[in-house]
C-alpha positions in Angstrom: -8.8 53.5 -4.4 -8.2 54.1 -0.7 -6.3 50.7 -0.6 -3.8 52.2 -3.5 -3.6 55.3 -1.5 -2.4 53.8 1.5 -0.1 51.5 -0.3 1.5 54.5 -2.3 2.2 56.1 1.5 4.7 53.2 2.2 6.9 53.9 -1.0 8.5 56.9 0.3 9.4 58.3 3.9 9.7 62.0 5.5 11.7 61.7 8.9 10.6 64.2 11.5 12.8 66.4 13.1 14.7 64.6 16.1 14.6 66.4 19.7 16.8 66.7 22.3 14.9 63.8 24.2 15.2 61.3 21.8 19.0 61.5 21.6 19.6 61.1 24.7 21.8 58.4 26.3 19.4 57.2 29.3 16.1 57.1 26.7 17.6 54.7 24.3 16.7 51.3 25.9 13.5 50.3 26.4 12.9 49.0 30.0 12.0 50.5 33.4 11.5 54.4 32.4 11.5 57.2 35.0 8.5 59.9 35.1 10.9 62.6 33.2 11.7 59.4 30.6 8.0 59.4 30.3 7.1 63.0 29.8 10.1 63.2 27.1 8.4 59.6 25.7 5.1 61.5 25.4 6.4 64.8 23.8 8.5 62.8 21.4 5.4 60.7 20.5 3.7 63.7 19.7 5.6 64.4 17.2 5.7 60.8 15.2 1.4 61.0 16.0 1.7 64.4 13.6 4.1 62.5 11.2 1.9 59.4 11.3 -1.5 61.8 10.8 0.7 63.4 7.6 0.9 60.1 6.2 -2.5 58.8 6.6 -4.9 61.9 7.2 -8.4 61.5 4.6 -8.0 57.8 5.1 -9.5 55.9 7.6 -6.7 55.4 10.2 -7.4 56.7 13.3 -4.3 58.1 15.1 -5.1 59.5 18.6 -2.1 60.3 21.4 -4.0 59.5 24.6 -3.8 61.8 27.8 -1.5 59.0 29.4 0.9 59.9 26.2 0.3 56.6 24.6 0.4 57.0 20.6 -3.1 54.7 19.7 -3.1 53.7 16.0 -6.4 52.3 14.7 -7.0 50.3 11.2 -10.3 49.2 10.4 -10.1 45.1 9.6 -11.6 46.1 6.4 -7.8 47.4 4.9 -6.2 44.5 7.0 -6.9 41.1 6.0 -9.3 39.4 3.6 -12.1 37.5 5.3 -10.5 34.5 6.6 -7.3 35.6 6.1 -4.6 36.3 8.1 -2.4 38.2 5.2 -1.7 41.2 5.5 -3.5 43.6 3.0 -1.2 46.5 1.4 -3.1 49.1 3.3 -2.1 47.6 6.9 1.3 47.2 5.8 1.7 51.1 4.4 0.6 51.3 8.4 2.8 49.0 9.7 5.9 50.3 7.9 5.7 53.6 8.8 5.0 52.9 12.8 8.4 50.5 12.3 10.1 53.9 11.4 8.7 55.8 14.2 10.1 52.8 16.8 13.3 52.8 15.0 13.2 57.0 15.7 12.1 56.3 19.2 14.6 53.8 20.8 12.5 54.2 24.3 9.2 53.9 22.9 7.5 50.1 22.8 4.5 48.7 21.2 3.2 47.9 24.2 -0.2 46.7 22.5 -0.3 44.5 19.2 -4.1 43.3 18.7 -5.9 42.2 15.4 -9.4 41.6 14.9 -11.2 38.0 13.6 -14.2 38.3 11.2 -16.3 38.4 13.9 -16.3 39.4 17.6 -14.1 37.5 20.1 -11.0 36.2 20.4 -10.3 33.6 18.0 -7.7 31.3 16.9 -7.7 33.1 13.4 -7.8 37.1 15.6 -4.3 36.0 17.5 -2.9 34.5 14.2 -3.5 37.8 12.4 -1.8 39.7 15.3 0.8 37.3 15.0 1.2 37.8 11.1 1.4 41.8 12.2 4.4 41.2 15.0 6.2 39.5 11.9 5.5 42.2 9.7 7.1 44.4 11.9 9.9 42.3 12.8 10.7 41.7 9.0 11.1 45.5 8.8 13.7 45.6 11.9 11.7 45.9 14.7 13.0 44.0 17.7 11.2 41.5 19.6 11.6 42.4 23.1 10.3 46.1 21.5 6.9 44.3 20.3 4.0 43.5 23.2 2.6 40.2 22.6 0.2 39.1 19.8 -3.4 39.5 21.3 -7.3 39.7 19.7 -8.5 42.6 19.4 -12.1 43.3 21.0 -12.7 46.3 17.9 -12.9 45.4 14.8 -9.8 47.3 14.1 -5.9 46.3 14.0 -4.9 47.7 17.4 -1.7 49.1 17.8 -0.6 51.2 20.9 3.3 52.6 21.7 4.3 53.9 24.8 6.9 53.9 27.3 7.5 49.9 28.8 6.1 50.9 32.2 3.0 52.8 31.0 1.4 49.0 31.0 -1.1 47.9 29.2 -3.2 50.3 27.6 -7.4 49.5 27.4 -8.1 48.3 23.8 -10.9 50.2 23.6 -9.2 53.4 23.5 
């Protein structure tokens, strides 16, 4: 039931309302950002973690926006990939798809941390190919590349995914 219900979130899509900082000329490459870039980063990811938490609140997603203004989404493995698989399950993609609109919305923002979980702890050949298979996923749906952090494991047993500004580095999975 839950699977179904986060599947039926990715058939249809609200946009939030755009601000004045995420129009603007200088915040629409990612790159080296400046503290104001930042600030106006964090305050507009504010915004897409209240969009997000529309989409997915009663389900298990965790969305969190960190006090360095990092947007943390959390998916438990469980709605990601079937044991020893590394296809992703309908419920991570409903994720996926809507965190591809909220970079294509946020020009400046990055995915500065893309980490999946293996069946068990530790980084694993079958943990980086999942992360892998969730960079693709977002590709496929227009997301460039040089927007997308590399494919890592995940040390939770949760799909990891964390957007932020390109210079806020790289973010503790943990969190």
């Amino acid at each position: 039931m839950l699977v179904a219900a986060l599947a039926l979130c990715g058939c249809s899509s609200v946009a939030p309302p755009k601000t004045a900082a995420s129009t603007t000329p200088e915040s629409t490459t990612p790159g080296s950002t400046t503290p104001e870039q930042r600030s106006a980063l964090a305050a507009n990811l504010a915004i897409e973690r209240q969009w997000l938490d529309s989409w997915f609140r009663g389900t298990p997603v965790r969305i969190v926006q960190r006090d360095d203004g990092v947007l943390a989404v959390d998916v438990p493995r469980e709605f990601c990939f079937d044991r020893g698989s590394s296809n992703v399950k309908p419920a991570l993609a409903a994720v996926l798809d809507k965190v591809a609109e909220s970079l294509r919305r946020r020009p400046q923002a990055m995915l500065i941390l893309l980490a999946a979980p293996d069946d068990r702890a530790g980084a694993t050949p079958l943990a980086l190919q999942r992360a892998m298979r969730v960079q693709k996923h977002l590709r496929d749906r227009g997301v460039p590349a040089t927007r997308l952090g590399p494919p890592t494991a995940a040390t939770a047993a949760a799909v990891q995914l964390r957007l932020g500004a390109p210079s806020s580095g790289r973010p503790q999975s943990s969190t």
